[in-house]
C-alpha positions as CSV (number, residue, x, y, z in Angstrom):
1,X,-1.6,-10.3,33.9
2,X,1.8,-9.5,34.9
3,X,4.6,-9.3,32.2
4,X,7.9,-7.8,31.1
5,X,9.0,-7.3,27.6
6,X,11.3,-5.6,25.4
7,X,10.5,-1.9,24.7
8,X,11.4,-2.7,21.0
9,X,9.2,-5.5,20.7
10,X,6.4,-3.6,22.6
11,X,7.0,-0.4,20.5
12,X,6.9,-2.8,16.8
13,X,4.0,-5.1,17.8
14,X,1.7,-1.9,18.7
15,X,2.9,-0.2,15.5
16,X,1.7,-3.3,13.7
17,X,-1.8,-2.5,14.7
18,X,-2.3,1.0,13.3
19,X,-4.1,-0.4,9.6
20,X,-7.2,-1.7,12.2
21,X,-6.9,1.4,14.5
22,X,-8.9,3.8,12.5
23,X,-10.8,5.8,14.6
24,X,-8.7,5.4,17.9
25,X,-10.9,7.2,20.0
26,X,-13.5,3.8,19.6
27,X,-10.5,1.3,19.3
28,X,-9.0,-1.4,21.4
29,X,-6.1,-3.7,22.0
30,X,-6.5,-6.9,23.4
31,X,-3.1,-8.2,24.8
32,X,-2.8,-11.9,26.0
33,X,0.1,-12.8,28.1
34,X,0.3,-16.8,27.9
35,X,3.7,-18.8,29.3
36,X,6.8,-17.1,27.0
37,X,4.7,-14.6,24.8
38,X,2.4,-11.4,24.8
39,X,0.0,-11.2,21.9
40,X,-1.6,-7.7,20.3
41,X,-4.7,-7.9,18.9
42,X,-7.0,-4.7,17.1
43,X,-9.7,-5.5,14.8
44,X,-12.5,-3.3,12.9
45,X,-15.6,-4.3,10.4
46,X,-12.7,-5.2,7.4
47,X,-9.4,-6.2,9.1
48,X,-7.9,-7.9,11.7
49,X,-4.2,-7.5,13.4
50,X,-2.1,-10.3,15.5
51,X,1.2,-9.6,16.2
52,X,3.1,-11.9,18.8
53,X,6.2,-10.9,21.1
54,X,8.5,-12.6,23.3
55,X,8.1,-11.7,27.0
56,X,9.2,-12.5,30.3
57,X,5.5,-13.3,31.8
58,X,5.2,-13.5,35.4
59,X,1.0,-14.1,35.4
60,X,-1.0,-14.9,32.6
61,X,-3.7,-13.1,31.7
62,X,-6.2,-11.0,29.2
63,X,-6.6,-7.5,29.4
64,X,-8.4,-4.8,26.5
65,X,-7.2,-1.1,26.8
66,X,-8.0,1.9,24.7
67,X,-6.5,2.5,22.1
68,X,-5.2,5.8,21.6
69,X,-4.3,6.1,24.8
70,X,-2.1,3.2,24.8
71,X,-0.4,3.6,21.5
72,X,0.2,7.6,22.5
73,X,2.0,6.6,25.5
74,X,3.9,3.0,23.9
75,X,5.7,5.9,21.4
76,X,6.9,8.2,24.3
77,X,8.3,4.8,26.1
78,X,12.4,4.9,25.8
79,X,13.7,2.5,24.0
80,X,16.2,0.5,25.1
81,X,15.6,-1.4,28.4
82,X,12.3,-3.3,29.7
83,X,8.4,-2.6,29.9
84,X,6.4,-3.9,32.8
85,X,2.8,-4.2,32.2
86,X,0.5,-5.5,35.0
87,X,-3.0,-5.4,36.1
88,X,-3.9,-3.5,38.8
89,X,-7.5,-3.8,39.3
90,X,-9.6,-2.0,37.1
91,X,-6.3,-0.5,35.0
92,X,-3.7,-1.9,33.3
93,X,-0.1,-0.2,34.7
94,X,2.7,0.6,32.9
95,X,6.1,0.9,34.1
96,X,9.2,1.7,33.0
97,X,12.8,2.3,34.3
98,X,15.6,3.8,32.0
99,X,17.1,6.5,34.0
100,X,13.9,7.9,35.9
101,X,10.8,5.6,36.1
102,X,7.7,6.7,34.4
103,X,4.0,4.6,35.2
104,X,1.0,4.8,33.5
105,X,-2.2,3.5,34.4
106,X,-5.1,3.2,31.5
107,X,-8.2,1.7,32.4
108,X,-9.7,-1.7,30.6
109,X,-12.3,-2.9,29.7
110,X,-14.0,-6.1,31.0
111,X,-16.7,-6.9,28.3
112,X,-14.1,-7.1,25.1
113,X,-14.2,-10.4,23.6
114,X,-11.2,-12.2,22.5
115,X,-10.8,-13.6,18.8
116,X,-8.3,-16.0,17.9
117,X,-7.4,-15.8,14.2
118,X,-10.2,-17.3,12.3
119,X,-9.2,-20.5,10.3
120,X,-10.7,-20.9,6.6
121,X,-12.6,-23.1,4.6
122,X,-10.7,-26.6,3.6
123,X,-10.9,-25.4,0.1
124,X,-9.3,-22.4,1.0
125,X,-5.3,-21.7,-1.2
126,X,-2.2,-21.2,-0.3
127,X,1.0,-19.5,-1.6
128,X,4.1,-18.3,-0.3
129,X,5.4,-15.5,-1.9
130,X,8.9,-13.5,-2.3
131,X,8.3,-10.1,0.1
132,X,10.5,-8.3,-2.4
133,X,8.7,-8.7,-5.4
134,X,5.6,-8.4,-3.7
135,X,6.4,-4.7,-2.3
136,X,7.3,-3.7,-5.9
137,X,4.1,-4.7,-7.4
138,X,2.2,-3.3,-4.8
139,X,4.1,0.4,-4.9
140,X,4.0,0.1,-8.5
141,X,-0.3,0.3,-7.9
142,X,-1.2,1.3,-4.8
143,X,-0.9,5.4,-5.4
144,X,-3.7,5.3,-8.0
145,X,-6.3,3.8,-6.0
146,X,-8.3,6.0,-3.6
147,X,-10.3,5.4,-0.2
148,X,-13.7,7.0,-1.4
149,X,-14.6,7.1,-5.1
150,X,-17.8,7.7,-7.1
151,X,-16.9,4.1,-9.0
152,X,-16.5,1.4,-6.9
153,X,-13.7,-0.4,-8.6
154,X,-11.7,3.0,-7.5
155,X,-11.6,2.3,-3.9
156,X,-9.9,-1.9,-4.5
157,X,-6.7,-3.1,-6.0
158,X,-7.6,-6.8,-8.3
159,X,-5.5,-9.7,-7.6
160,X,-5.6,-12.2,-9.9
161,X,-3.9,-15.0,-12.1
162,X,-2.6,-13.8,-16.0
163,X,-3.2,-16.4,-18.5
164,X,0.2,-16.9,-18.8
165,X,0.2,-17.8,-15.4
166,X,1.7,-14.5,-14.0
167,X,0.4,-13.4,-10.6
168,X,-1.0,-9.7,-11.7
169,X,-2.6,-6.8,-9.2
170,X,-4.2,-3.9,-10.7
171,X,-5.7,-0.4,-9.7
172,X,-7.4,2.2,-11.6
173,X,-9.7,5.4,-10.4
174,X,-11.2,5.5,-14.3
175,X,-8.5,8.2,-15.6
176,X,-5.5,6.1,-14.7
177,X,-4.5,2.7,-14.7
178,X,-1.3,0.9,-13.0
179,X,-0.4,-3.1,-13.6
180,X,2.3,-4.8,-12.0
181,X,3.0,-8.2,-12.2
182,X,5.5,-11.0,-11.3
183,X,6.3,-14.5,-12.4
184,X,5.3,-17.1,-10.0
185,X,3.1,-20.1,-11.0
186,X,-0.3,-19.2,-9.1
187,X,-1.4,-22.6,-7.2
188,X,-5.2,-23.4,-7.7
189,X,-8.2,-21.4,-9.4
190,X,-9.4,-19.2,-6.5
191,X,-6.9,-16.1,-8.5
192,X,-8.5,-17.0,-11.7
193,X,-11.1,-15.0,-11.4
194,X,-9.2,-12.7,-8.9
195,X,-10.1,-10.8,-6.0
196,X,-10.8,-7.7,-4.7
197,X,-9.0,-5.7,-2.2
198,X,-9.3,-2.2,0.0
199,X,-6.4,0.0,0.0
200,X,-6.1,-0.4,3.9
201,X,-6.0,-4.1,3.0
202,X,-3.0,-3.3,0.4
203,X,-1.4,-0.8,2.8
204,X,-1.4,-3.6,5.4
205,X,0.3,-6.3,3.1
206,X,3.0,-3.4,2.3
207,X,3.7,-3.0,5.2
208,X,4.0,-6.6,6.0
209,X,6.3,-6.7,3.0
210,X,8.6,-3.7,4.7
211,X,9.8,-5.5,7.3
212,X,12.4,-8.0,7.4
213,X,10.4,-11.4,6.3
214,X,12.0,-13.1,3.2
215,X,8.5,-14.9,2.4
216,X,4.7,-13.6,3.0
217,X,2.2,-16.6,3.4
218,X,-0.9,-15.6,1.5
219,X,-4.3,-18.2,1.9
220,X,-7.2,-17.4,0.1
221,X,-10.7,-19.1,1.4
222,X,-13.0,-20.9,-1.3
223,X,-15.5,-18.5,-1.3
224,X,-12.8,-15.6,-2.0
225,X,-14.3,-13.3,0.5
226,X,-11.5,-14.2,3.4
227,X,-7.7,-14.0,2.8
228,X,-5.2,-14.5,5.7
229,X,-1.5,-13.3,5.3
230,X,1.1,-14.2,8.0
231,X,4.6,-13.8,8.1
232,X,6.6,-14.4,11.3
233,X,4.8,-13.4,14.6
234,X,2.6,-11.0,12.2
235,X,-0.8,-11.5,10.9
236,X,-3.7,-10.2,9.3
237,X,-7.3,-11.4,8.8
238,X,-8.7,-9.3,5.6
239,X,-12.6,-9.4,4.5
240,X,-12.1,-9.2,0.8
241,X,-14.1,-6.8,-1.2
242,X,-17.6,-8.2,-3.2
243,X,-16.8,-5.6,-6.1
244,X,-17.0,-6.9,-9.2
245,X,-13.7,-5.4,-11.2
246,X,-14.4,-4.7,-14.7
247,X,-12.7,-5.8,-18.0
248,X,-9.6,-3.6,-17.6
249,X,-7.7,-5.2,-20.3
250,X,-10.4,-4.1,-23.0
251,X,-8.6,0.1,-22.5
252,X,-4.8,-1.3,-22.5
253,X,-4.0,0.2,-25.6
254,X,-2.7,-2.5,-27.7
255,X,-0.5,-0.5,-30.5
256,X,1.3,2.6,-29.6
257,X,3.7,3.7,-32.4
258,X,5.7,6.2,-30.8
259,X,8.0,5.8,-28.2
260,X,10.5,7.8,-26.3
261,X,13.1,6.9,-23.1
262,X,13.1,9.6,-20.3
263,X,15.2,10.4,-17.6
264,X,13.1,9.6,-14.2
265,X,14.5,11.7,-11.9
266,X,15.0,14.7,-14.3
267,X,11.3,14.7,-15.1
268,X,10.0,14.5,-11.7
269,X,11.8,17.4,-10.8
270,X,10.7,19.3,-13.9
271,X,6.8,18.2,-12.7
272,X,6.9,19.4,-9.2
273,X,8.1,23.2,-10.8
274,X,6.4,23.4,-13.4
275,X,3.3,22.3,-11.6
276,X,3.8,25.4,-9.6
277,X,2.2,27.3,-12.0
278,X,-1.1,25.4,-13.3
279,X,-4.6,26.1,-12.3
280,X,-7.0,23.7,-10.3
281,X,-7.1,21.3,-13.2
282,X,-3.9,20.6,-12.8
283,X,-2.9,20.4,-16.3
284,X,0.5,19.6,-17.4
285,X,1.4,20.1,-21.1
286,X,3.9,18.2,-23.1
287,X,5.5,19.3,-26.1
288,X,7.7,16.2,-27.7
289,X,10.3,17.6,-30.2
290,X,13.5,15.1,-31.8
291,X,15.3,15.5,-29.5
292,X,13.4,17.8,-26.4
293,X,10.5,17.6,-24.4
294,X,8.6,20.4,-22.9
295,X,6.9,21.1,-19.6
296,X,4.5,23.6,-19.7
297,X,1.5,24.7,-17.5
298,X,-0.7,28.1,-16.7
299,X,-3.7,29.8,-15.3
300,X,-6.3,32.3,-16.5
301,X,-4.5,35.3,-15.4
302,X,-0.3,35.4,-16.1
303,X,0.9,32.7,-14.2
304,X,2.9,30.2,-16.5
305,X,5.8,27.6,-16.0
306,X,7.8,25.8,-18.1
307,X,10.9,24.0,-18.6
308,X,12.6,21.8,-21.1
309,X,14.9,18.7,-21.1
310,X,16.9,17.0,-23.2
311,X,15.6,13.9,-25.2
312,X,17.2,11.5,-26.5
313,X,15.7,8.1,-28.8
314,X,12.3,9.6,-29.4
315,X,11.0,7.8,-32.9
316,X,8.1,10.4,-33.9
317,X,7.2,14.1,-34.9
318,X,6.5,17.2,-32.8
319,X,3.4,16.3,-31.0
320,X,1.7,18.1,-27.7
321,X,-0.9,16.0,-25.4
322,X,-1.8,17.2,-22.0
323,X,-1.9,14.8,-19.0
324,X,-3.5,15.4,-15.2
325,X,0.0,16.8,-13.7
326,X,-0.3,14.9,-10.6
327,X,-1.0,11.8,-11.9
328,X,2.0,11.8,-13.7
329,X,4.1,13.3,-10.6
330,X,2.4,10.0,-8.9
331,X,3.9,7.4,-11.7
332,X,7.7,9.4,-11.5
333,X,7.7,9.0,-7.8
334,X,7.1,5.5,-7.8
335,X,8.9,4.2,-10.2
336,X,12.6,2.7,-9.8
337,X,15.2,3.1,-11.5
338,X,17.0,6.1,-14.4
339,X,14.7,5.6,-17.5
340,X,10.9,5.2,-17.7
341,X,9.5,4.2,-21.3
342,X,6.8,6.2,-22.4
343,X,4.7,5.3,-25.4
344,X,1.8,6.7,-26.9
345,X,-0.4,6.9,-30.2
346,X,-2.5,9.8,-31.0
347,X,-3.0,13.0,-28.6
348,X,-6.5,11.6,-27.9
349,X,-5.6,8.4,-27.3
350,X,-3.7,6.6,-23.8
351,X,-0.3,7.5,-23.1
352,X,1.7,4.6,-21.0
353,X,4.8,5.0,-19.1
354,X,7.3,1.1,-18.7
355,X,9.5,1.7,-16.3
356,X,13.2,0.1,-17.5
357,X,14.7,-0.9,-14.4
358,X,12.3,-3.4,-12.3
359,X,13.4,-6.3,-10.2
360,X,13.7,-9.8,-12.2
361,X,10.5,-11.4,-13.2
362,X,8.1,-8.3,-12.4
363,X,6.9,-6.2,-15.4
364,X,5.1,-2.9,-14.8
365,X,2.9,-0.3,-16.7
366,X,1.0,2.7,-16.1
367,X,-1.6,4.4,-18.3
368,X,-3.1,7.9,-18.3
369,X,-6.0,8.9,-20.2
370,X,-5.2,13.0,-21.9
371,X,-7.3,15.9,-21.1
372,X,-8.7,18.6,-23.0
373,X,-7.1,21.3,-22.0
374,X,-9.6,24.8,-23.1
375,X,-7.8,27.6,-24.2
């Protein structure tokens, strides 16, 4: 194999490859140089990365290198200017010129196998969907779900068609709860009954979504345990997960008869002090007045923080709950816009936040259970 290619392109198509590059030390990247195009390839038990670059190739060929070697060295390369990658014997050279010339040689490895992406059933489903609104929905949920959780349904985001025909995606870690959804008519039944996905596999469609694709192709096989998404010279093969997702729309509260608009960006700055000052629960206490809210937090010995901000609209009496301050830092940070709804019923009882300002067609939520705080 003998080619020359863009740094930029070499530098975005290795970047790609990081959600299947877990443990880099074990890792590698296949790279196929065919007539006018070099494709990377990384792959692990879940996920699989393709991303396709033009190239000037000068010998075809196959190579597998390791990958943190390779992906160490690809950042240091200058941008601006040209790549050569060759094999030379039993190592695959790297050469660049851009001022001084730098080579590198890593070595590869000969018994790697090659996998083309895998095709899916013929009852698999397709849709094409805005990247735009897709990005939102998945910020808007993928903060509350974790990599390792001692319920299941913690560690997967759920896909799946509303009812009203609304194309939904939920997480929860059992003491939070974040739903974002967008209006799109969901084609076939395979979303009906939804599906389950890792957080690498969400991180990996966000960052799909990040780049500068107007549409993401998602296809969905049959048996709903294969999804494919693919936007231009970019895609990923994703073993879906065989959680089963429980009832989450049972703990939406369904009545909450206060309500009070407040200001995003104030709050969030009001959490991160205030939080200065709580103990390893993390407790953040809110005090709701006509026209104030109040921040407070503490620990056993003297330590205590508080701060209060100007409220405006709120439709109920002096109440006090106390939230997990983090999880409510989480919901501030990645939410849009000035104003974020938040609703609520009895101290006991779920408090949700709407944020106001969302892009057209998507509707978001976000619930947190209270804590007890003791005295």
């Amino acid at each position: 194999m003998k080619i020359l290619i863009e740094a930029k392109a070499l530098k975005l198509s290795v970047s790609r490859l990081q959600g299947a590059l877990v443990d880099k030390s074990f890792a590698q990247i296949g790279l196929l140089a065919t007539n006018k195009n070099l494709c990377f390839f990384a792959a692990d038990r879940v996920l699989a990365i393709y991303s396709t670059s033009e190239c000037d190739s000068l010998q075809e060929g196959r190579v597998f290198v390791p990958a943190k070697i390779f992906t160490d060295v690809v950042r240091e390369v200058p941008q601006g200017g040209k790549v050569s990658l060759e094999e030379d014997g039993a190592f695959l050279k790297l050469s660049v010129k851009e001022g001084s010339t730098f080579t590198m040689k890593t070595p590869t490895t000969k018994d790697a196998h090659w996998q083309d992406l895998p095709s899916l059933d013929d009852k698999c489903e397709q849709m094409v969907l805005p990247t735009h609104l897709l990005s939102y929905m998945l910020s808007q949920t993928v903060f509350c779900i974790t990599e390792e959780s001692p319920r299941a349904y913690g560690t997967v985001g759920f896909l799946h068609k509303l009812k009203s025909g609304q194309l939904c995606l939920v997480g929860t870690d059992g003491f939070r709860l974040s739903q974002s959804s967008m209006n799109f008519d969901v084609p076939g039944e395979s979303l009906s009954k939804g599906i389950c996905l890792s957080k690498r596999a969400l991180s990996e469609l966000l960052r799909m979504c990040n780049e500068d694709a107007e549409e993401i192709t998602i296809s969905v096989s049959g048996d709903r345990t294969r999804l494919i998404a693919e936007t231009k010279n970019y895609q990923a093969y994703i073993l879906l997960s065989a959680v089963k997702y429980p009832r989450y729309q049972s703990v939406l509260p369904k009545k909450q008869e206060y309500s009070a608009p407040v200001p995003r960006v104030v709050l969030q700055g009001a959490i991160k002090r205030v939080l200065l000052a709580s103990d390893k629960t993390g407790a953040l206490q809110i005090n709701l007045q006509k026209e104030a809210m109040i921040l407070s937090s503490k620990t056993l010995g003297s330590t205590e923080g508080r701060e209060k901000i100007t409220l405006s609209g709120y439709n109920g009496s002096n109440r006090s709950l106390a939230v997990k301050g983090k999880f409510l830092a989480d919901i501030f940070s990645n939410t849009a816009g000035e104003t974020v709804q938040m609703s609520f019923g009895t101290e006991d009882e779920p408090v949700s936040f709407y944020p106001q300002d969302e892009p057209e067609g998507c509707l978001s939520k976000h619930i947190l259970v209270p804590i007890k705080e003791t005295e």
